[in-house]
C-alpha positions, -999 to 999 in steps of 0.1 A, spaced: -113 -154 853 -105 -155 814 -65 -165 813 -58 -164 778 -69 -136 748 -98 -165 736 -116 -158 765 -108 -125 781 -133 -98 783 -105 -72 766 -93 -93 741 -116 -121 723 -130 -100 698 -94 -88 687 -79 -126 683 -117 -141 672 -151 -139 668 -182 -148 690 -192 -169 659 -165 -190 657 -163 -189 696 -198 -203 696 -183 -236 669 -157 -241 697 -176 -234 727 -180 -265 754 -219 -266 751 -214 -269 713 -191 -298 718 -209 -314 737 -241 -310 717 -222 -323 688 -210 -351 710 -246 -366 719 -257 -352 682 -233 -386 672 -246 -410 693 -278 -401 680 -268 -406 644 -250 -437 658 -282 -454 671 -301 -448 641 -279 -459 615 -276 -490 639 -316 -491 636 -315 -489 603 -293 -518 599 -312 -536 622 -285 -538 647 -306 -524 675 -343 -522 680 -360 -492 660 -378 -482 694 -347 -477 712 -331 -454 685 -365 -439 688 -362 -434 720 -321 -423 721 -329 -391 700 -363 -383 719 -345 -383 756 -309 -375 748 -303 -342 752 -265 -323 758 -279 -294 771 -294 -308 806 -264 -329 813 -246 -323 846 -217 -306 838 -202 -307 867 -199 -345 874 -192 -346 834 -161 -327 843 -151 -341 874 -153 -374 856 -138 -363 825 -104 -355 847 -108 -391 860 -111 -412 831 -94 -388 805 -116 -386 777 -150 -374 776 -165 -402 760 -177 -427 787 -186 -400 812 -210 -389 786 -222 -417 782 -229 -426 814 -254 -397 817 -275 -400 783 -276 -433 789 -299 -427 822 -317 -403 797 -322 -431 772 -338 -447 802 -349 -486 787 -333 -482 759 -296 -466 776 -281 -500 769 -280 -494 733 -262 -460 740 -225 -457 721 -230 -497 712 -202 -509 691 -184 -473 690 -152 -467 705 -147 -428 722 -124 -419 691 -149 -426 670 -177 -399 688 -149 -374 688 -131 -375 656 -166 -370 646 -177 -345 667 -149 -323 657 -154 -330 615 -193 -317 627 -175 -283 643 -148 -281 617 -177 -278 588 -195 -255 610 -161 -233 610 -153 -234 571 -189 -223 564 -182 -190 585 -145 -190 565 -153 -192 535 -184 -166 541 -155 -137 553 -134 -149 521 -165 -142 497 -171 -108 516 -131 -100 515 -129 -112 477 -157 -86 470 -138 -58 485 -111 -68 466 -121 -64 434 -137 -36 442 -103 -14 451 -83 -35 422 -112 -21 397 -115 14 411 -69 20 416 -69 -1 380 -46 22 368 -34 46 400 3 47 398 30 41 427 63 32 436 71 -3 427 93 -18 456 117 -47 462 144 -49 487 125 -23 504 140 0 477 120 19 444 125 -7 417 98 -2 390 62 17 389 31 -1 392 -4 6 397 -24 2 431 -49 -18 418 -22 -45 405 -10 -49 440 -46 -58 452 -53 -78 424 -24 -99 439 -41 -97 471 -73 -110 455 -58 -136 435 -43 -151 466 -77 -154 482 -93 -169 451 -71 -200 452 -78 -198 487 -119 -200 480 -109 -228 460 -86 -242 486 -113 -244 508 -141 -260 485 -114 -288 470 -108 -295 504 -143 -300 521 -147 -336 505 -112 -348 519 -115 -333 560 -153 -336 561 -153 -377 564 -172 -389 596 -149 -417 618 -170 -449 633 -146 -480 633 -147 -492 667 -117 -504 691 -92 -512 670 -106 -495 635 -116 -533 622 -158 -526 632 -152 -563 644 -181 -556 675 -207 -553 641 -201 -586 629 -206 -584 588 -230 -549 592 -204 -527 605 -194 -510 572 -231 -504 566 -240 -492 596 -208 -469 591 -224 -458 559 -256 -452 571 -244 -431 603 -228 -408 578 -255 -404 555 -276 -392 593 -246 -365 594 -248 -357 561 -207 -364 563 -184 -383 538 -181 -425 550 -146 -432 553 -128 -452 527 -109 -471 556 -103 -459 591 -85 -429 599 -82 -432 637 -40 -426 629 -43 -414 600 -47 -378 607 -38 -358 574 -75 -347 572 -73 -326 604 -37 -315 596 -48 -303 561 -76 -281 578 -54 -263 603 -24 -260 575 -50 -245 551 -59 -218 576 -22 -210 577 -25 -205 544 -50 -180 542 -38 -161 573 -3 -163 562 -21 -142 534 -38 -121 556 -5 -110 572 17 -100 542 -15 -80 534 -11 -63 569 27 -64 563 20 -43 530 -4 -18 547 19 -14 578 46 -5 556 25 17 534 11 33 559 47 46 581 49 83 579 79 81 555 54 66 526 18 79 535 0 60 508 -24 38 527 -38 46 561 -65 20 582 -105 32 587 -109 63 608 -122 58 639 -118 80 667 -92 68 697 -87 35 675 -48 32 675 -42 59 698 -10 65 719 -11 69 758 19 93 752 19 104 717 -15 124 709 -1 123 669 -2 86 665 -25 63 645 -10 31 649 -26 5 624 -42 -17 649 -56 -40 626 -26 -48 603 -12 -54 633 -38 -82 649 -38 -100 617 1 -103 616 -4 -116 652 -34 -137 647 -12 -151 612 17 -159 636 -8 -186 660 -21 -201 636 11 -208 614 26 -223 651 -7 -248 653 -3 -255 617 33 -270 628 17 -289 659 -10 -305 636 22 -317 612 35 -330 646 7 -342 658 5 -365 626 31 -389 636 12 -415 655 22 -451 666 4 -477 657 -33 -485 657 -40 -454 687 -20 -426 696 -10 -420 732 -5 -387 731 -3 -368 694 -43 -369 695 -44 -349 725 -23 -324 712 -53 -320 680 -73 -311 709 -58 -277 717 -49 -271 681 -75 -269 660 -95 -245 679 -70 -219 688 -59 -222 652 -99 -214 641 -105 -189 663 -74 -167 652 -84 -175 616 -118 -160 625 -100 -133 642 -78 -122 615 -102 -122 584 -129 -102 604 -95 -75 611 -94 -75 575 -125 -71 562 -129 -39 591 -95 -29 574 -100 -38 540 -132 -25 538 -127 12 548 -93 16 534 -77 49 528 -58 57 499 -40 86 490 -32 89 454 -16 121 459 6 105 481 18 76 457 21 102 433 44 120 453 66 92 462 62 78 428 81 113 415 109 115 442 138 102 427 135 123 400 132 98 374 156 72 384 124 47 392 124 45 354 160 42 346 149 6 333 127 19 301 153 44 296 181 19 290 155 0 264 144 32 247 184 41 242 190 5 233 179 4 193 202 32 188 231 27 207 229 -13 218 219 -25 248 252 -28 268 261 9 260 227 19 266 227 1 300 265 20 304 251 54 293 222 50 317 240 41 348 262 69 346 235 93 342 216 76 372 254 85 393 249 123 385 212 120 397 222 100 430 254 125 434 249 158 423 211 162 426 186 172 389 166 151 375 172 114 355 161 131 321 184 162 325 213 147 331 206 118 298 202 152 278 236 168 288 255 133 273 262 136 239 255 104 226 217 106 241 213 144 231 228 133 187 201 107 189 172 112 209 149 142 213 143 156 244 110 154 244 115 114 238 135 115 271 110 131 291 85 105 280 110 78 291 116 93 324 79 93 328 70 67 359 32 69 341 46 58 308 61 26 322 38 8 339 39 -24 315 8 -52 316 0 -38 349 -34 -26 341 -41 -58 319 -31 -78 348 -59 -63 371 -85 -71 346 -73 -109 343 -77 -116 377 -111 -95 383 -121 -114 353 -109 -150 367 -122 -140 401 -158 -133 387 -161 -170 370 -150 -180 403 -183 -164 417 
C-alpha cells in the first residue's frame, strides 16, 4: 500500500505526473545506474585503461532491467548504498569481463551521475510545461490587453488596471524562468567520476581523460574539479523549482482571491463535480489554485533541505548526501504536479469582464481619486488639490453619491473645472496609465524569447 500522495492511487496525479514519476521511478534509477557503468567502461576503453573487448562485452550483457531486485534490496539495506550490490550482479552479467565492472569508480561517482542523467530527463519535461504555460499566457495578456479591473494592494481598491497587465506579469515571471532554466543546464548538468577521495589517483596519469571521455559517452558536462562536497549544482536545481512554483502559487493565490464570491472576476475550468462540496451543492471550490499553492509549499521546504544539505564535512559527507536523496525527487515531482494544475487552470480560464467592470465601478469613483488630485493640481497646486480631493473622497465614504458629485458641489473645483472634465477624471477607464503598453512589451520580449 501507497503511504504517501507520490504513490497513492487517489492522489499522484494531483501532487505529480506519471512522466515525471517515470524520471524518478526505481527501475529508471537503476537503469541510469548500470547506463554509468557502461559509459564508465568505455571511456576506460577508450583510454586504453581496460581491454576494448570487455567494454564490449560490459554494454552487450549489462542490463538493469533483469537484475534481482529483491537481493538488490535486501543488500542495499545491508551495505547502505546501492552501489556495490549493483555491482555485484552486472558483474556476473559481464561474465569474463565482470572484473572490469565499476574499475576505478567510487559509488558517489555512479550516483551523483545517475541523478544529473534523471535531473536532465526532468528539466526537459519542465521546461516543455513552461513553453506550453508561456503560450497561454500571452494568449490571455493579448486578448484582456486592455479589459479593465480593480487594481488592489493591501487587499484594498488602489488604482485601475487592465487584466491583461496582470498576466503579462504572470508571463514575465515565467520568461525569466525559461531562461532560468536554460542558463542553468550548463552549471547542474556536469557528470561526477573522481574516485575515492576525488584525486582519480586509482587512474594513474589517465584519470582526467578517461573522466572526459566518460562524459562525452553521457553527452554530460566534465567537471572542472570534483564536486563530491561541493553540492551547489543539485542545490541550484531544487532552489530553481522553488522558484517557478513559488510563481505558480501567487498565480493560484491571485485566482483564489479573484475567484471568492465577494469579487467574481475569475473562476477555474468547468467541469462537472470538480470542486464540489459533500455538504454544500452551491460550491465550486478552485481545486487547482489550490494544489499548486500546496505543491508550491513542498517544494519551497526541499528547496531549504538542499541549502542544508550543502554543508558537508570534508572530502565525504556522512549524512547531508542522504538527505539529496529524498529531496530532489519529491521536490520534482510537486514541480511536475503544480505546472500541469496550471496549465488545466490556466488553459480554460474564465473571465468575467462584466464582473471586473462591476467591481471596477463600486466605489463610485474613489478608485480614481489619484488622477483627480493631478487633474485639480495645475489649477489649484498639488497640496490643495490633494486637500480638496480627500475631503471629497470623506463625503463619498460617509454620506454615500458618487466621487465626481461631491468634487462638483466644492466651489473651488466647480470655479475651475467643468463638469464634464470631472466625470472624465472620475472615469476608472480613463486612468489606466502604461498599462496597455506594458502588455505589449512583455508579449513582445516574450516572443524574441521564443
Amino acid at each position: 500500500m501507497a503511504s504517501t500522495v507520490f504513490d497513492s492511487i487517489l492522489f499522484r496525479d494531483a501532487f505529480g505526473t506519471p512522466a515525471m514519476r517515470a524520471v524518478f521511478d526505481d527501475n529508471e534509477l537503476i537503469r541510469k545506474y548500470v547506463q554509468v557503468e557502461i559509459a564508465l567502461a568505455k571511456a576506460e576503453a577508450r583510454c586504453g585503461v581496460i581491454p576494448v573487448a570487455a567494454a564490449e562485452e560490459i554494454a552487450a550483457c549489462c542490463n538493469g532491467d533483469t537484475l534481482d531486485f529483491d537481493l538488490l534490496r535486501h543488500e542495499t539495506e545491508i551495505v547502505g548504498y546501492p552501489i556495490l550490490p549493483l555491482v555485484h550482479q552486472i558483474s556476473k552479467q559481464a561474465g569474463e569481463s565482470g572484473g572490469y565492472v565499476h574499475w576505478g569508480a567510487t559509488t558517489q561517482d555512479i550516483m551523483d551521475t545517475a541523478v544529473v542523467l534523471q535531473l536532465r530527463d526532468a528539466f526537459d519535461l519542465v521546461e516543455a510545461d513552461i513553453k506550453t504555460l508561456r503560450h497561454t499566457l500571452a494568449g490571455l495578456a493579448k486578448r484582456y490587453r486592455d479589459t479593465p479591473m480593480a487594481g488592489r494592494t493591501h487587499l484594498q481598491q488602489a488604482l485601475p488596471i487592465t487584466f491583461g497587465y496582470k498576466v503579462a506579469i504572470w508571463l514575465d515571471m515565467f520568461d525569466r524562468h525559461a531562461e532560468r532554466v536554460a542558463q542553468a543546464r550548463p552549471r547542474i548538468m556536469v557528470g561526477e567520476f573522481a574516485g575515492a577521495a576525488g584525486t582519480l589517483a586509482s587512474l594513474g596519469d589517465k584519470g582526467l581523460a578517461v573522466q572526459k571521455a566518460m562524459m562525452e559517452e553521457l553527452g554530460l558536462g566534465v567537471p572542472v574539479s570534483t564536486w563530491h562536497v561541493a553540492r551547489d549544482g543539485f542545490a541550484e536545481a531544487v532552489n530553481l523549482l522553488g522558484l517557478i512554483t513559488g510563481s505558480l502559487g501567487k498565480i493560484a493565490y491571485d485566482v483564489m482571491i479573484m475567484a471568492s464570491n465577494e469579487f467574481g472576476e475569475l473562476y477555474e475550468p468547468f467541469v462537472k463535480g470538480r470542486g464540489a462540496s459533500s455538504t454544500m451543492p452551491q460550491k465550486r471550490n478552485p481545486i487547482s489554485s489550490e494544489l499548486m499553492l500546496a505543491c508550491a509549499k513542498g517544494v519551497r521546504q526541499n528547496a531549504g533541505l538542499m541549502l542544508d544539505a550543502m554543508v558537508q564535512d570534508l572530502e565525504r559527507a556522512t549524512g547531508p548526501w542522504h538527505a539529496e536523496w529524498i529531496a530532489i525527487p519529491e521536490a520534482f515531482i510537486l514541480a511536475a504536479g503544480a505546472l500541469n494544475q496550471a496549465k488545466f487552470m490556466l488553459g480554460g480560464l474564465i473571465v468575467d469582464e462584466k464582473a471586473m467592470l462591476k467591481n471596477l465601478g463600486m466605489t463610485n469613483g474613489l478608485i480614481v481619486a489619484e488622477a483627480v488630485m493631478m487633474g485639480l493640481a495645475p489649477h489649484i497646486g498639488r497640496q490643495d488639490a490633494h486637500d480638496v480631493v480627500y475631503d471629497a473622497c470623506r463625503v463619498v465614504n460617509e454620506q454615500g453619491g458618487r466621487l465626481a458629485d461631491a468634487l462638483n458641489a466644492i466651489p473651488s473645483v466647480a470655479s475651475r473645472l467643468q463638469p464634464e472634465l470631472i466625470e472624465r477624471l472620475t472615469d476608472p477607464a480613463n486612468y489606466l496609465g502604461s498599462a496597455s503598453q506594458m502588455v505589449d512589451q512583455v508579449l513582445a520580449s516574450s516572443a524574441r524569447l521564443g
